[in-house]
N, C-alpha and C positions, 0 to 999 in steps of 0.2 A: 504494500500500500504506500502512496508516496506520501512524501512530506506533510505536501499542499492539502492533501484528502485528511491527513491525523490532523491540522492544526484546524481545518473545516467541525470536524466532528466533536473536537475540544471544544470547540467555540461554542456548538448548538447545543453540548451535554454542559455546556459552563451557564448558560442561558436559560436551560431545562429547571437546574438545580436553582437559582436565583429566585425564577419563576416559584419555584417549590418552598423555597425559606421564606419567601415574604409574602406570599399565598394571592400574590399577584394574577393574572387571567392569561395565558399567553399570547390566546387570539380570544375573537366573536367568532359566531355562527347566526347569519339570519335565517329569520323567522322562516316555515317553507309554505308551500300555497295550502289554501284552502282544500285538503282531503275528499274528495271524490270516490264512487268506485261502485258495487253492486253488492246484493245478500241477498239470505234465503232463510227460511226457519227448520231448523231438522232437530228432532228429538229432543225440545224446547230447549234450543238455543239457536241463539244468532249465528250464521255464518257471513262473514264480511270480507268480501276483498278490495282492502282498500289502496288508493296510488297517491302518492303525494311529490314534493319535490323540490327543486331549483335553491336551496338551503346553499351553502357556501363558508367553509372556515376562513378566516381573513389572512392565514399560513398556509396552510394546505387546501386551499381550495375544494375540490369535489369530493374530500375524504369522508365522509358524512355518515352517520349515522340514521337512523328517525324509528319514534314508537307513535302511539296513536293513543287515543284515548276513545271510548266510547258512555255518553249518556242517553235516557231515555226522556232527557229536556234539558235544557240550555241550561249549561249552568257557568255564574264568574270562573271558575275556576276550574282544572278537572285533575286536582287533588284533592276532589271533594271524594268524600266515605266513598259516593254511592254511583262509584264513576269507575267502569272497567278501563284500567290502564294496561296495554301490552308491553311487551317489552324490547329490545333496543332491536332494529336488525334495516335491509331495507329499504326502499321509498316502495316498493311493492310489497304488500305482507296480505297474508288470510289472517282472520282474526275467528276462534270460536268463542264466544261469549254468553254465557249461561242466562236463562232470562227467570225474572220473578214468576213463579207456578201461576199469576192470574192472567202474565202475558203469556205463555208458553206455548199456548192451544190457538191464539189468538190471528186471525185470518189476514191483519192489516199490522204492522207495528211502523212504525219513525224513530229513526233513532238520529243522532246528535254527536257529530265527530271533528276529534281536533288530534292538530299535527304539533310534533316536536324533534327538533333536528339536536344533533350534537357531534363534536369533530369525534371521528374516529379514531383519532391518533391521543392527541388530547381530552379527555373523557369530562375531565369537571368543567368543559366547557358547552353550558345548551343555551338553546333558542329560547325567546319566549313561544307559549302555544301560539299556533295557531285564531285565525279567526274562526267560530265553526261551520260545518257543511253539516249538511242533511241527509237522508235517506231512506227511502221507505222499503221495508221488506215484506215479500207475500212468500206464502209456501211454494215449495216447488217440488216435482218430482225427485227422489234421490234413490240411489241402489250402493248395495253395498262394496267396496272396493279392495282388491288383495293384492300388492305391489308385488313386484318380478324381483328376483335376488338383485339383477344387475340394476334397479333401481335406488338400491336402500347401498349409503356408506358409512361405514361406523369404526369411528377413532376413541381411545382410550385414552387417558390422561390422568398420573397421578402426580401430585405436588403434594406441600405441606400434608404430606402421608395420609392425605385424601382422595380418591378416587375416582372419576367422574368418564362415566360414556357417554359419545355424543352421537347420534344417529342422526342423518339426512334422508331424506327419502326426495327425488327426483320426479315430480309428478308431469307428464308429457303435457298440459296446458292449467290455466287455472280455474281449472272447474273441482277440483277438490280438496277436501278439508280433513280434518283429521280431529275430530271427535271426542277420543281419548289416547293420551300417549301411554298408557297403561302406569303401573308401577312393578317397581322390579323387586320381581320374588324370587328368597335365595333358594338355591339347590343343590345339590350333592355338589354337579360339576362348576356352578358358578351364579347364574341369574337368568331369568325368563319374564318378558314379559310379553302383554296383550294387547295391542292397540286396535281402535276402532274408525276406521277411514270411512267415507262416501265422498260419493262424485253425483251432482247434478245436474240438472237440466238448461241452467240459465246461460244467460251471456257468459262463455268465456273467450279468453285470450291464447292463442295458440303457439306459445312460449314453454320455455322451459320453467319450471315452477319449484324450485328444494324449499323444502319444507326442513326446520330443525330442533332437534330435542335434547334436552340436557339432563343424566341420569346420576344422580346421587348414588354411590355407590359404598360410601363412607367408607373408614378405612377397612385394610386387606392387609394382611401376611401379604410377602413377596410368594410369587408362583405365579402358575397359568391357571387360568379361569376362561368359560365360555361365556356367553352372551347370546340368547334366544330369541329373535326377534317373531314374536306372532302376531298375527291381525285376526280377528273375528276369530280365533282358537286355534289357525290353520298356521303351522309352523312356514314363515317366510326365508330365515338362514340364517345360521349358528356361526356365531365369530369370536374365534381365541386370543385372551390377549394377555401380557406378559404386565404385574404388577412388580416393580422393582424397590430399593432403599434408597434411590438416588433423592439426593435434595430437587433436582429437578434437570429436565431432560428434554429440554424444548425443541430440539433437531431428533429426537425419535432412536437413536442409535447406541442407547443402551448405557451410555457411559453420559460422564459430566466431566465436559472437560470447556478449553477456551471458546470452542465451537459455540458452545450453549451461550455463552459471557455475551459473546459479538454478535450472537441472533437476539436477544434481549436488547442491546444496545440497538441496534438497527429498527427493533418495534419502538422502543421508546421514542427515537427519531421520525417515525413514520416511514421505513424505509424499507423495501421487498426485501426479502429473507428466501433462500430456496431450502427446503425442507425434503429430503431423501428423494432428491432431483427434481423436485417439483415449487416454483416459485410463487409465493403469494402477496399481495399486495392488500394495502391496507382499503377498505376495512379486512383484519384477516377473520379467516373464519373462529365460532366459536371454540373448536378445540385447542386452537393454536394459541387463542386468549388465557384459556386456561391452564395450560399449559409455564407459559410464559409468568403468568399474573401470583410471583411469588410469596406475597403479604399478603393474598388474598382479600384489598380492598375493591376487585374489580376495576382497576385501572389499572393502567401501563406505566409508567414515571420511573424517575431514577431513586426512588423509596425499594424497587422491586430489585436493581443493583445493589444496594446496598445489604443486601439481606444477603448476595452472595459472595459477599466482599468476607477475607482467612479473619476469622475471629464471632463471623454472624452464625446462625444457626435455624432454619424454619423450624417452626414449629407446630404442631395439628392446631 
């Protein structure tokens, strides 16, 4: 690496850490447009696919994040109790959202939706909401759905001797939702669980669609364990994965070595990382957050080097 590139990277992690001591903002993020998008009512709950957009970090430009909110009336604010908030991922999301037992059955519903952006590099940095959008939902037909092996991809991750699986499931447009992502039950050989997919009748978009789910796996003995992925009871495909003692293991290859240190360093900066020959760019996916996110406050920062700096130690 030359000179010129180390005295670059001093400069931006000497700016990070400043940023960090005096709890300064590093950049904005504006606000994103008005949320848009279509729903349906299945097995009383809302399905929503909502698109938002055009948000902007004032450093890294299009690195963005965005969640949504949903109420069933306007409301100031939608930290409010009674306000389905989603969570981070984005400008295109499906949202499943449980509805109260008198709307459930209910033939006509409106519901009331707001956007919220945030840099995906820099994480304590959001938007204000949105202003809100509208939408009415009617029932629609729906049948029940069972994804193909080569559809579903599932990474494992453990840190602070915590555990966590992440499954993607790869849906071929957005006409389908995901109901329940089950919960994971333990078993001889590892964990099993059940999820409950449908695909509907309404307008969709003929895109590629990943859907993704994050599974508490709490701590494990080091070893191999399986992972059972079922839908509607029908086993979809079993994946082995290796839980180890390393403090953390962000490149995937078993050991903790510099590798790990300069892949950390490079998400803090916002900067692509290639990961067992395959390159990602920020926003990275969620395993790779996890992964990386050593103090487990859910953000990336150089609080997360410093935990692997000879004398620190993670802890569960």
């Amino acid at each position: 690496m030359s000179f010129s590139r180390n005295l670059k990277w001093l400069a931006v992690a000497s700016l990070l850490f400043t940023c960090w001591l005096t709890g300064e903002p590093l950049e904005q993020v504006t606000t994103p447009r008005i949320p848009s998008g279509s729903g349906t009512i299945v097995e009383g709950k809302a399905i929503l696919r909502l698109v938002t957009g055009e948000s902007q970090c004032s450093l890294h430009q299009e690195e963005v994040e965005y969640r949504f909110a949903v109420s069933l009336a306007p409301v100031v604010s939608p930290r409010a109790a009674d306000v389905f908030v989603g969570s981070w991922n984005g400008p295109e999301q499906t949202l499943v959202v449980p509805l109260p037992p008198v709307l459930a059955e209910g033939a006509f519903i409106r519901v009331y939706l707001y956007a919220q952006a945030r840099c995906a590099v820099n994480r304590r940095v959001h938007s204000p909401w949105s202003a809100p959008g509208n939408l009415s939902l009617v029932p629609l037909q729906w049948e029940k759905y069972i994804p193909m092996p080569e559809q579903v991809q599932f990474r494992s991750v453990t840190v602070r001797r915590q555990t966590v699986a992440c499954l993607t499931i790869n849906f071929p447009d957005s006409g389908f939702a995901v109901l329940d992502w089950g919960l994971p039950i333990r078993t001889d050989a590892g964990f099993t669980v059940d999820a409950q997919i449908v695909r509907w009748s309404g307008i969709t978009l003929p895109v590629i669609s990943p859907q993704t789910h994050r599974y508490s796996l709490g701590y494990l003995p080091p070893g191999v364990y399986e992972f059972q992925f079922n839908v509607w009871g029908e086993k979809v495909a079993i994946y082995r994965f290796l839980v180890s003692s390393l403090p953390v293991d962000i490149n995937q290859d078993g050991q903790f070595s510099a590798i790990d240190l300069t892949s950390l360093m490079r998400m803090i900066l916002g900067l692509p990382v290639t990961i067992s020959g395959q390159t990602y760019f920020p926003p990275y996916p969620a395993w790779l957050i996890e992964a990386a996110d050593v103090n487990g406050d859910e953000l990336l920062d150089i609080t997360d080097l410093i935990q692997l700096l000879p004398g620190k130690e993670t802890t569960g």
